[in-house]
OpenMM code with the backbone's topology and positions (N, CA, C; nanometers):
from openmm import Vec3, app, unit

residues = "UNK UNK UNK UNK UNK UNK UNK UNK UNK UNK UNK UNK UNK UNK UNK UNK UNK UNK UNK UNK UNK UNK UNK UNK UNK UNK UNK UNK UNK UNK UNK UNK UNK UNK UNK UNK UNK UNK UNK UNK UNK UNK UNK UNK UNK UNK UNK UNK UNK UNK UNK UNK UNK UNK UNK UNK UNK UNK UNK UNK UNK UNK UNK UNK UNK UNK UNK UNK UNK UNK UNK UNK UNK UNK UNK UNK UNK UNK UNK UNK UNK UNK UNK UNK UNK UNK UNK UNK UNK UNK UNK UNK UNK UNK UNK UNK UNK UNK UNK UNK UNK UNK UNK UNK UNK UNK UNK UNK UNK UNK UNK UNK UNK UNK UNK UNK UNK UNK UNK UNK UNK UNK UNK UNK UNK UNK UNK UNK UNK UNK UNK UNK UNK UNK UNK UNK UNK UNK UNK UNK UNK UNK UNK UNK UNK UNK UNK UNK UNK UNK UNK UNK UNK UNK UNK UNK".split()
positions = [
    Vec3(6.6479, -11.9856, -1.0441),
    Vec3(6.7313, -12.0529, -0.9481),
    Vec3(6.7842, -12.1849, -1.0049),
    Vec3(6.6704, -12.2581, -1.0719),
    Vec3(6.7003, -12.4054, -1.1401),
    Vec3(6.8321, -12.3360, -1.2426),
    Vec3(6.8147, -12.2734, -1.2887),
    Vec3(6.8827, -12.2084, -1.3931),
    Vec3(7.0637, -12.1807, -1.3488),
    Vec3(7.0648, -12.1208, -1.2621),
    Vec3(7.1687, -12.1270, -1.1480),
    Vec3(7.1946, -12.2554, -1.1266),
    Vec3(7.1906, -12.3243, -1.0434),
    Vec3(7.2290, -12.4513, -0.9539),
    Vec3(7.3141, -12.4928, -1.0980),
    Vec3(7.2290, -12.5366, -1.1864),
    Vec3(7.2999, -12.6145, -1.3205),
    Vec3(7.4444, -12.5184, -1.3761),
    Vec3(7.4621, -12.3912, -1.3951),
    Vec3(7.5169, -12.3075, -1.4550),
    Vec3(7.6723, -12.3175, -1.3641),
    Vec3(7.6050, -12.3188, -1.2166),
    Vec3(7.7772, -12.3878, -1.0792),
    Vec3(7.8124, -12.5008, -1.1594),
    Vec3(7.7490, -12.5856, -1.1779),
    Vec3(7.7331, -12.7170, -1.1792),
    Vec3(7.8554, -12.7303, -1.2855),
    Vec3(7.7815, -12.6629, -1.3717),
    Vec3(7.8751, -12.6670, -1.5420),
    Vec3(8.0154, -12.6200, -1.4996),
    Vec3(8.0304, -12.5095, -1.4419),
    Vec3(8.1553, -12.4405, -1.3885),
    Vec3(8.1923, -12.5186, -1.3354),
    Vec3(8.1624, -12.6196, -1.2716),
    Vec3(8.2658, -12.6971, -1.1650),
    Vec3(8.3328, -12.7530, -1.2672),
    Vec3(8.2912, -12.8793, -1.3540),
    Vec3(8.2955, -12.9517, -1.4679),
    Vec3(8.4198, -12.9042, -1.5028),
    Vec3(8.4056, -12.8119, -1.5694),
    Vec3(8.4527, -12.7503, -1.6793),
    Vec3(8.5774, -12.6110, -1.6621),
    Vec3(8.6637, -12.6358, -1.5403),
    Vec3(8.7067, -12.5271, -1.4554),
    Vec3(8.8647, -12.5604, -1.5645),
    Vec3(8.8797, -12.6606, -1.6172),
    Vec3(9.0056, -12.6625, -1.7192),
    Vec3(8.9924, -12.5152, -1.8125),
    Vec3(8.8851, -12.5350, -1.8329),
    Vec3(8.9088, -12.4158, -1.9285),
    Vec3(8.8328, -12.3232, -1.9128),
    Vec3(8.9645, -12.2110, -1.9292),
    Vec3(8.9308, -12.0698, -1.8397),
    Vec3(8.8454, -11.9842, -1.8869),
    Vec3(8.8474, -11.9843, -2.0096),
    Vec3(8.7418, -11.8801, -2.0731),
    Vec3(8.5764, -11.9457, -2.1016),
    Vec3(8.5874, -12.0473, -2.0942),
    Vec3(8.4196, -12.0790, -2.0984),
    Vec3(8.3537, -12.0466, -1.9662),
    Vec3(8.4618, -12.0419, -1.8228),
    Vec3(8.3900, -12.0928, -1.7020),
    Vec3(8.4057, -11.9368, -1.6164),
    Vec3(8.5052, -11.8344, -1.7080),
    Vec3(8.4633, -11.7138, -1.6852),
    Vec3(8.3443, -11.6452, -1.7336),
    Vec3(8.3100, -11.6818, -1.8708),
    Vec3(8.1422, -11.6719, -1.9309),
    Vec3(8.0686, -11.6719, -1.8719),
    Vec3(8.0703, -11.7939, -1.8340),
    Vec3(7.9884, -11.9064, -1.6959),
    Vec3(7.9669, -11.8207, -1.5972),
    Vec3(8.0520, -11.7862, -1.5454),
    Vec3(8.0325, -11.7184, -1.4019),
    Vec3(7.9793, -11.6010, -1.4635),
    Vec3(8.0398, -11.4489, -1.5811),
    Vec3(7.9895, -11.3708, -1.6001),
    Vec3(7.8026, -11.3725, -1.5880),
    Vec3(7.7951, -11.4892, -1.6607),
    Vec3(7.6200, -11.5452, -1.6954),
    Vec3(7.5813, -11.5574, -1.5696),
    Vec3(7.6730, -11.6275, -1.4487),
    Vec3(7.5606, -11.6607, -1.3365),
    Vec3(7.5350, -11.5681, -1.2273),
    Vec3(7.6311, -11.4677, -1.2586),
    Vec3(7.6577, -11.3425, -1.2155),
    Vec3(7.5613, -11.2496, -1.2500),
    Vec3(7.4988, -11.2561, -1.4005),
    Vec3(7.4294, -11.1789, -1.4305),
    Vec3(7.2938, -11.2112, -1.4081),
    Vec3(7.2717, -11.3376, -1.4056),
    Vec3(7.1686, -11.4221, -1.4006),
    Vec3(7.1118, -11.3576, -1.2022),
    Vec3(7.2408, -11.3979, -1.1661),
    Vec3(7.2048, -11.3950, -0.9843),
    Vec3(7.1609, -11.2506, -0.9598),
    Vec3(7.2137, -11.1135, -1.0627),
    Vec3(7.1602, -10.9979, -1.0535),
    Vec3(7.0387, -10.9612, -1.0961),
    Vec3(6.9970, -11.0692, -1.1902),
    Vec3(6.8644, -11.0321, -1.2637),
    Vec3(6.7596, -11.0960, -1.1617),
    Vec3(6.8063, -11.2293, -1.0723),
    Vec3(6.6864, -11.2518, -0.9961),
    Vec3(6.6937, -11.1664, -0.8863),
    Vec3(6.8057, -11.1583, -0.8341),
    Vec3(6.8279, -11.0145, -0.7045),
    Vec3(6.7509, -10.8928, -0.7163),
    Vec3(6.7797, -10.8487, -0.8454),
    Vec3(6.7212, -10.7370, -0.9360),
    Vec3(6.5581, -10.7525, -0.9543),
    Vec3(6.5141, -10.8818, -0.9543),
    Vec3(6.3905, -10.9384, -0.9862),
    Vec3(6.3051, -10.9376, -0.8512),
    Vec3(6.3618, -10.9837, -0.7169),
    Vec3(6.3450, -11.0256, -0.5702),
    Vec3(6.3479, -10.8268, -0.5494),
    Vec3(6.4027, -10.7784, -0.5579),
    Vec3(6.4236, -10.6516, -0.5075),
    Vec3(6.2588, -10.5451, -0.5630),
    Vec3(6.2580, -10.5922, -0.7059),
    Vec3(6.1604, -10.5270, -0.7654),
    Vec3(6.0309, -10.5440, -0.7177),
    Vec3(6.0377, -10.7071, -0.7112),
    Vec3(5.8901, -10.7686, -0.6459),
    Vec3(5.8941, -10.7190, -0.5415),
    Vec3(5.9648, -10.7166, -0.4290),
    Vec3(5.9419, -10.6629, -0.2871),
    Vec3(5.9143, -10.5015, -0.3075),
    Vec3(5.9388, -10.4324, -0.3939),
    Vec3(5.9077, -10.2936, -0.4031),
    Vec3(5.7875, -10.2768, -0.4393),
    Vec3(5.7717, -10.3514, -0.5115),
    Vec3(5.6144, -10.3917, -0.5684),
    Vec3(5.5232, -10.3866, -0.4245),
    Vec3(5.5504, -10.5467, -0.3499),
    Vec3(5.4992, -10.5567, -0.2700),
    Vec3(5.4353, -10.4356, -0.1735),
    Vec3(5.5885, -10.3550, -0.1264),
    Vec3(5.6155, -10.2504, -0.0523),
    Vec3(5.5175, -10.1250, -0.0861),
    Vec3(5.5485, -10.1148, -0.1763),
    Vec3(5.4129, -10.0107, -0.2511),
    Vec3(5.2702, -10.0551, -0.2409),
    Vec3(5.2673, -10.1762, -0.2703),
    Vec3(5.1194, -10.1910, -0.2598),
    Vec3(5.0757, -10.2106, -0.0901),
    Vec3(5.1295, -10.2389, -0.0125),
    Vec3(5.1164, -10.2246, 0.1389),
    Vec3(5.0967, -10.0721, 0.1617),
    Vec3(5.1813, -10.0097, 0.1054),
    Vec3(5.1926, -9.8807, 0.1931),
    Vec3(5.0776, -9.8145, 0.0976),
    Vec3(5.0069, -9.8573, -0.0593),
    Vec3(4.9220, -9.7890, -0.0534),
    Vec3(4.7781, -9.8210, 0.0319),
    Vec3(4.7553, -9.9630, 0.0362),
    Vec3(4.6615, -10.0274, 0.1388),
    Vec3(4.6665, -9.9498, 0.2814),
    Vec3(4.7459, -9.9586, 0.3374),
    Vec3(4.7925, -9.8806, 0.4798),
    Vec3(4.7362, -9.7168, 0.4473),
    Vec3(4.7913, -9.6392, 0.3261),
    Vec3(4.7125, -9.5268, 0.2997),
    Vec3(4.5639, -9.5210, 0.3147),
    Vec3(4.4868, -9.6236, 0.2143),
    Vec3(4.3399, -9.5975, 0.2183),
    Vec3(4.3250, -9.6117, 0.3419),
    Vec3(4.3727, -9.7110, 0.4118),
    Vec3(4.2883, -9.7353, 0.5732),
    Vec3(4.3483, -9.6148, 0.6527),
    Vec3(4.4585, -9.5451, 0.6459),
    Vec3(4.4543, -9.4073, 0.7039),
    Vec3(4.3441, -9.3213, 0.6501),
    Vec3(4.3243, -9.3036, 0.5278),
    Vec3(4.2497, -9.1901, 0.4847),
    Vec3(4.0998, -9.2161, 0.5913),
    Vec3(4.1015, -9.3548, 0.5205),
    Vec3(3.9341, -9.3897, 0.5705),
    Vec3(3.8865, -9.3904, 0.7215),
    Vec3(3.9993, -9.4279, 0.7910),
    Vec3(4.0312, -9.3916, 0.9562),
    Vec3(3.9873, -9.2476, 0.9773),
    Vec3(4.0638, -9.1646, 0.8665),
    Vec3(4.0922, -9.0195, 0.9418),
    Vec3(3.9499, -8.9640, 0.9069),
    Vec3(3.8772, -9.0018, 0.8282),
    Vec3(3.6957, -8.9679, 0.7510),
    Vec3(3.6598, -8.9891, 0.8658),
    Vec3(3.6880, -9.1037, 0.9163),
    Vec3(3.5832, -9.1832, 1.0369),
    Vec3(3.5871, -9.1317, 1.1590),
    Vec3(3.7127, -9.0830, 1.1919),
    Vec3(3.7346, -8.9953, 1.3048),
    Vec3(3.7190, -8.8352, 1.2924),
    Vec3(3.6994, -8.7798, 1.1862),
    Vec3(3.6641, -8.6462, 1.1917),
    Vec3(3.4962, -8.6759, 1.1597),
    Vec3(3.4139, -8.7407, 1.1077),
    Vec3(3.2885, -8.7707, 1.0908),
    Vec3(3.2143, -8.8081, 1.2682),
    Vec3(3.2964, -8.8694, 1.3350),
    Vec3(3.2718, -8.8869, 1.4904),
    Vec3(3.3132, -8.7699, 1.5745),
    Vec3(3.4294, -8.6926, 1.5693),
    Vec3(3.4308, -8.5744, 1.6223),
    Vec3(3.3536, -8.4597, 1.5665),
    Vec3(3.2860, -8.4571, 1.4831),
    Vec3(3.1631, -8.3950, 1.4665),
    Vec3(3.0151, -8.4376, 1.5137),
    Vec3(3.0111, -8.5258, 1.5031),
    Vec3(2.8563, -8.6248, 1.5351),
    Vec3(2.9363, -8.5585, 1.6990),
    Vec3(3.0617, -8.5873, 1.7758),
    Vec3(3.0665, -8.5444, 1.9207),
    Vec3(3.0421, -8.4324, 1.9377),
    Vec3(3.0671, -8.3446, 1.8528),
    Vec3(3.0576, -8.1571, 1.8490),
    Vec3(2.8864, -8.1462, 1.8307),
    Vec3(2.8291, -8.1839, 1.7880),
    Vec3(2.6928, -8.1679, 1.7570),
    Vec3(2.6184, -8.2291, 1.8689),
    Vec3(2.6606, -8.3461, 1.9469),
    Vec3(2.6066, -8.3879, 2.0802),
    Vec3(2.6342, -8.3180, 2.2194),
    Vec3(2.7559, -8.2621, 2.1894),
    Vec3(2.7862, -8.1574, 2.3148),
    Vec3(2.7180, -8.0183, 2.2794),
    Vec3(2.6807, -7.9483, 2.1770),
    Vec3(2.6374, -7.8735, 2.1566),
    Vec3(2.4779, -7.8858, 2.2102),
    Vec3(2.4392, -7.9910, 2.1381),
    Vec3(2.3277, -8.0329, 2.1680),
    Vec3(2.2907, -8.0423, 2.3475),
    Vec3(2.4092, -8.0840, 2.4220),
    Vec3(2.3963, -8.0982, 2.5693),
    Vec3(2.3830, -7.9563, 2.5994),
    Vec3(2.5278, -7.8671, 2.5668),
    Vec3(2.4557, -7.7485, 2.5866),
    Vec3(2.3726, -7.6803, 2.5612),
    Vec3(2.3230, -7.6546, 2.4937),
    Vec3(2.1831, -7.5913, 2.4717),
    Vec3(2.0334, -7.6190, 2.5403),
    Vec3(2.0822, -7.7453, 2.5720),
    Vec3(1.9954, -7.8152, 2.7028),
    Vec3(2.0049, -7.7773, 2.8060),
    Vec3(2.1819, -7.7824, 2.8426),
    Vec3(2.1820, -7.7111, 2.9852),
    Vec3(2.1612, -7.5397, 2.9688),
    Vec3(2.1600, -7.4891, 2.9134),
    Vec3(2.1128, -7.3306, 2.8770),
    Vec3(1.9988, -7.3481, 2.9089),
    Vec3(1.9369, -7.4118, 2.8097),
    Vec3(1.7139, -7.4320, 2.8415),
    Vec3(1.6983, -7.4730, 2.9773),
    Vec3(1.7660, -7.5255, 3.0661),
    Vec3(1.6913, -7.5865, 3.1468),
    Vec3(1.7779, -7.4795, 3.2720),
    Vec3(1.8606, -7.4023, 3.2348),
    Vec3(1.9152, -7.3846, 3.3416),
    Vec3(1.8183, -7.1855, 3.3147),
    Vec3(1.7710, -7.1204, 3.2217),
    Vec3(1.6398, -7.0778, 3.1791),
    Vec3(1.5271, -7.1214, 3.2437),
    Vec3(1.4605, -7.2161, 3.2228),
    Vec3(1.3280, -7.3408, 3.2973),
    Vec3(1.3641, -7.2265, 3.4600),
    Vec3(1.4752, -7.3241, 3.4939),
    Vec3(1.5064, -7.2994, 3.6111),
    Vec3(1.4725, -7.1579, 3.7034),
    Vec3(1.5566, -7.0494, 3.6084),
    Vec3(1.5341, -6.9040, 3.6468),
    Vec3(1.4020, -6.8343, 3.5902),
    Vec3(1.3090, -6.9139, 3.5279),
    Vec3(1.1669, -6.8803, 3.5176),
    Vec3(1.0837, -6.9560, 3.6361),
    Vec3(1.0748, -7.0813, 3.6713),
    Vec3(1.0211, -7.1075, 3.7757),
    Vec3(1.0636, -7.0200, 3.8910),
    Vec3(1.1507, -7.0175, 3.9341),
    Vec3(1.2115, -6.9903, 4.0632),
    Vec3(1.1231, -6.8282, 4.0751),
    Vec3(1.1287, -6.7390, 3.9404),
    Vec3(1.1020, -6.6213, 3.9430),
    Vec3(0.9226, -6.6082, 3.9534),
    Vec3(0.8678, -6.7228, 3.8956),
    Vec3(0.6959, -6.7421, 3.9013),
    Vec3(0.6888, -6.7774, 4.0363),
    Vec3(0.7306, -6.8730, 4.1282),
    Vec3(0.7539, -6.8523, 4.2774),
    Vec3(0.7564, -6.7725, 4.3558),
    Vec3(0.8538, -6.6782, 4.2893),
    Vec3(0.8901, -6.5569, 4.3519),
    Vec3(0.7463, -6.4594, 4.4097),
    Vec3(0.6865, -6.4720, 4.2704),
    Vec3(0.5763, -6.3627, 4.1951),
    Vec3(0.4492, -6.4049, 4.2980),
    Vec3(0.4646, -6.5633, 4.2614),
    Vec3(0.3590, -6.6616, 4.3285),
    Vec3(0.3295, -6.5791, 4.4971),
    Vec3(0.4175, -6.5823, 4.5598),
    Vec3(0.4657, -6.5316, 4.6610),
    Vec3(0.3879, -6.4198, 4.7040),
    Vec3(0.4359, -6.3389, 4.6179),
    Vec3(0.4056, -6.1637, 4.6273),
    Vec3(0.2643, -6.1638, 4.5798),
    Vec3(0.1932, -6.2442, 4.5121),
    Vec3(0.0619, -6.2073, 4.5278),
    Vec3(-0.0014, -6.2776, 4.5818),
    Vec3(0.0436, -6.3751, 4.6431),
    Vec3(-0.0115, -6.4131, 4.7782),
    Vec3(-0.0558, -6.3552, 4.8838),
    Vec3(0.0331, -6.2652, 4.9139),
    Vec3(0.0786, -6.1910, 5.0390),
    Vec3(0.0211, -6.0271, 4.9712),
    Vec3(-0.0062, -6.0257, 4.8442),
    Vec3(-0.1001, -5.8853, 4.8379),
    Vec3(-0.2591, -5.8981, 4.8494),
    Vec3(-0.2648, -6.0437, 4.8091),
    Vec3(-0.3879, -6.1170, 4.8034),
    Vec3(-0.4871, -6.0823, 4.9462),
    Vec3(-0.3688, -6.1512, 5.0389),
    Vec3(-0.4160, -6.1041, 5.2056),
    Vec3(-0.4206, -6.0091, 5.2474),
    Vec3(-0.3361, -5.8874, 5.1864),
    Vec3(-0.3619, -5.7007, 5.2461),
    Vec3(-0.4481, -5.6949, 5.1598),
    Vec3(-0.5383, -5.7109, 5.0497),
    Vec3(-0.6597, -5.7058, 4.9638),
    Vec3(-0.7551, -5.7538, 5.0978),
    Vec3(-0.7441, -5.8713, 5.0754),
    Vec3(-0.8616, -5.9320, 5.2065),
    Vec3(-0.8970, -5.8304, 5.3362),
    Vec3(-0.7805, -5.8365, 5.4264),
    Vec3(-0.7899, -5.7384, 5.5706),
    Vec3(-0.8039, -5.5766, 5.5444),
    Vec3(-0.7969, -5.5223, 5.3605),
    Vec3(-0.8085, -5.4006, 5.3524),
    Vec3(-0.9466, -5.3570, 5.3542),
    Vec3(-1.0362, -5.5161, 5.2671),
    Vec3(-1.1778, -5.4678, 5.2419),
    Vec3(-1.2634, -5.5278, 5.3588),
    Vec3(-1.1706, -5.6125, 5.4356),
    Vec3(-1.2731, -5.6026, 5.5497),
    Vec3(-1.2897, -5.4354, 5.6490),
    Vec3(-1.1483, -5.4037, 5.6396),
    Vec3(-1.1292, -5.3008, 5.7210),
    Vec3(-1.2520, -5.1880, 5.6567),
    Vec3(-1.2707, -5.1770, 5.5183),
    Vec3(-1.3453, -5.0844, 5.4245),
    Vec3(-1.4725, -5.1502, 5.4897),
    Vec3(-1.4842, -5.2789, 5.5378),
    Vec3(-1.6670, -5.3121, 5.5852),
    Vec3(-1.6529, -5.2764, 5.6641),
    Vec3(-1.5867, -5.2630, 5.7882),
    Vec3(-1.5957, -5.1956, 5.9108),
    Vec3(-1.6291, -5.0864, 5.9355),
    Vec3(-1.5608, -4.9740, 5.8347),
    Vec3(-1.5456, -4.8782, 5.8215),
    Vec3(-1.7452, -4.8102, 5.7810),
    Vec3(-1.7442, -4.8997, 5.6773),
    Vec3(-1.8421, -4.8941, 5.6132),
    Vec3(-2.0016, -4.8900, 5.7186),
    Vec3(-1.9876, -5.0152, 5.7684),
    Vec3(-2.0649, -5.0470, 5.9258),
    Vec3(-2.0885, -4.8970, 6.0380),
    Vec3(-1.9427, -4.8908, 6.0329),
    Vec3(-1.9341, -4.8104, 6.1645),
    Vec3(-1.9994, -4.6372, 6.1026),
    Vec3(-2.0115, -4.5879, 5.9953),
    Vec3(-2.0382, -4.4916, 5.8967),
    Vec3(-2.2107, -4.5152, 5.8860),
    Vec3(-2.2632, -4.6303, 5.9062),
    Vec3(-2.3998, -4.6389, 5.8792),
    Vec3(-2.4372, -4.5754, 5.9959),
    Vec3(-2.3957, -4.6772, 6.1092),
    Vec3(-2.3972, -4.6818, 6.2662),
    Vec3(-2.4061, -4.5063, 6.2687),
    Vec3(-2.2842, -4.4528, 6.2480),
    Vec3(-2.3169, -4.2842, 6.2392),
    Vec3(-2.3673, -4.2153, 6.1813),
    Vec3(-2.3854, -4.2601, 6.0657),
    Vec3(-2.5013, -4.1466, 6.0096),
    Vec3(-2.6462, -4.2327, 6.0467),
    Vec3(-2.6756, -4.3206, 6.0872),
    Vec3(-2.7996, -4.3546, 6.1916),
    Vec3(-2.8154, -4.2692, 6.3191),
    Vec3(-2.7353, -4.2401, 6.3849),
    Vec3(-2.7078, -4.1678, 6.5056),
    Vec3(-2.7328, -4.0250, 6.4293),
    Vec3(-2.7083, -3.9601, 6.3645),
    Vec3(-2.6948, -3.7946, 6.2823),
    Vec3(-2.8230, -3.7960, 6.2740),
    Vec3(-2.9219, -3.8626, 6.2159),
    Vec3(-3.0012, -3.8569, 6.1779),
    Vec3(-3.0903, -3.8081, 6.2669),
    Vec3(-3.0399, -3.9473, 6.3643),
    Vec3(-3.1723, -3.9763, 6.4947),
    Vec3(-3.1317, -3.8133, 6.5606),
    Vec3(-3.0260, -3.7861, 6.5871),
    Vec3(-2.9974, -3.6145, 6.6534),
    Vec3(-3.0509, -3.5146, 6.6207),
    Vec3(-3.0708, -3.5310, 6.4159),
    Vec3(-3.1161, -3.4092, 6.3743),
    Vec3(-3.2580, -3.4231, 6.3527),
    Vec3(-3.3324, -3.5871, 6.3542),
    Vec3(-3.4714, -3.5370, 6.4269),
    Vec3(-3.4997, -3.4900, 6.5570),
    Vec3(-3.3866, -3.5295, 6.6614),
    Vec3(-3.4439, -3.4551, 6.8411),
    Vec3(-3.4062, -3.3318, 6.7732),
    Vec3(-3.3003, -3.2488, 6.7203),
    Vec3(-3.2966, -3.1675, 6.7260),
    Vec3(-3.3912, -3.0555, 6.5967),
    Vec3(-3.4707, -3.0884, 6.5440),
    Vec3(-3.5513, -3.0589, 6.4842),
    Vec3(-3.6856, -2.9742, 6.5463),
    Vec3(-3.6927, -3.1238, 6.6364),
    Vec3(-3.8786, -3.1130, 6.7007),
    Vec3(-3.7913, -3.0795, 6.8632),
    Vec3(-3.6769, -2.9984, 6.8882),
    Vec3(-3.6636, -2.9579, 7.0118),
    Vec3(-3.6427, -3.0794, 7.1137),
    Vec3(-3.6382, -3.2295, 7.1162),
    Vec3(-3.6288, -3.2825, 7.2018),
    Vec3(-3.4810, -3.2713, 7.2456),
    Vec3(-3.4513, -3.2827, 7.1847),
    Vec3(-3.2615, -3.3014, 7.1735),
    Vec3(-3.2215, -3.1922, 7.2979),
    Vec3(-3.2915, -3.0574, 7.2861),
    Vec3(-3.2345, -3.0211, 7.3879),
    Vec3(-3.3194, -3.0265, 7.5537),
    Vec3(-3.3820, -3.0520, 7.5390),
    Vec3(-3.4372, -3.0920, 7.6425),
    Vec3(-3.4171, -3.2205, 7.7103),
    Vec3(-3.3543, -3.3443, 7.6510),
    Vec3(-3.2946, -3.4192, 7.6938),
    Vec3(-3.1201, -3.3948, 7.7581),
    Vec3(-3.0570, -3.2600, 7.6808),
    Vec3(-2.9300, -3.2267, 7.7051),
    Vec3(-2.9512, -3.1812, 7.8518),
    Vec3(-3.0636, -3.0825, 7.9109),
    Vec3(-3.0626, -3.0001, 8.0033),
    Vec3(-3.0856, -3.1231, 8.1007),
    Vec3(-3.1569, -3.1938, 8.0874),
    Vec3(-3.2311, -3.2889, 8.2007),
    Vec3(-3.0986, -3.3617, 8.2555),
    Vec3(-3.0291, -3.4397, 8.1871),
    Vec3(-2.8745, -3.5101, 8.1866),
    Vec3(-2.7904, -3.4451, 8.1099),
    Vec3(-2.7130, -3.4047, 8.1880),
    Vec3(-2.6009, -3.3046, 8.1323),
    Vec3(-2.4710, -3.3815, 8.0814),
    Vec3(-2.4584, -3.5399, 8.1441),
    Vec3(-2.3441, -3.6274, 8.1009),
    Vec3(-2.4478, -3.6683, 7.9959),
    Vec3(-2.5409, -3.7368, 8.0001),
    Vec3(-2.6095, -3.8004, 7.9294),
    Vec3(-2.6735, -3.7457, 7.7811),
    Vec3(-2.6295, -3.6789, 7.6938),
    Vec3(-2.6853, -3.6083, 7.5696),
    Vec3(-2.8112, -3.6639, 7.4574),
    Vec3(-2.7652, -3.8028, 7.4530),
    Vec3(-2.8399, -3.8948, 7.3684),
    Vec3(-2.9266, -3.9512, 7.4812),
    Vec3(-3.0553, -3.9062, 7.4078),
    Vec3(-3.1754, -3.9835, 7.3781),
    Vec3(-3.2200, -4.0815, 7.3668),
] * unit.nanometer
topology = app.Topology()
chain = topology.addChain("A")
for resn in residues:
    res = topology.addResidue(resn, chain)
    for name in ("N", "CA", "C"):
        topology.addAtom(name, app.Element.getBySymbol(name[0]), res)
């Protein structure tokens, strides 16, 4: 630029004569293209090195966000499989309840069956006590001699 300012400078001076101050200008002309040329390059420079900076932090962004939408895929997975197990849990309790239930309630026709079998059992002694006692009257003849005497009355 210093280089310039002086190079007008001279041209002003020196505008009598035509062919030095066409030089002049050719030079400051060329000069003003080489720093233009120079300003243009550096900013491309610049430009490039931004847009490769801006690259890494995309790349490294896009790592970071597919590395988190996985860590998310592996936590929802993870949820489901939870809600599967537990929603499993679920239809196993409910079904041991169920069961719980039913042998509860066979538990108690067990109970009132074997009492009914003692009753049964009782009332079977009770009669073959009675058979017995008949087939001694009726052995030693009392049996019928008690039949004839009371005719409603049979037992002894």
């Amino acid at each position: 630029m210093k280089v310039e300012i002086g190079l007008r400078g001279k041209m002003r001076g020196e505008d009598e004569s035509g062919g030095y101050s066409s030089k002049l200008n050719s030079t400051v002309h060329i000069h003003e293209r080489k720093s233009n040329d120079a300003e243009v390059e550096s900013l491309r420079e610049e430009y490039h090195q931004r847009v490769a900076t801006l690259e890494r932090k995309v790349y490294a962004l896009t790592k970071e966000r597919d590395t988190l939408r996985r860590e998310q895929n592996k936590k929802s997975d993870a949820a489901a499989f939870l809600k599967e197990k537990d929603e499993i849990i679920n239809q196993v309790m409910a079904e041991g309840e169920e069961l719980s239930k039913k042998q509860a309630a066979q538990e108690g026709q067990i109970r009132k069956l074997r009492a009914q079998i003692r009753e049964f059992e009782e009332e079977k002694k009770g009669l073959i006590t009675k058979l017995q006692h008949i087939e001694e009257q009726f052995g030693c003849g009392r049996l019928l001699a008690c039949i004839s005497s009371r005719p409603g009355q049979w037992l002894c």
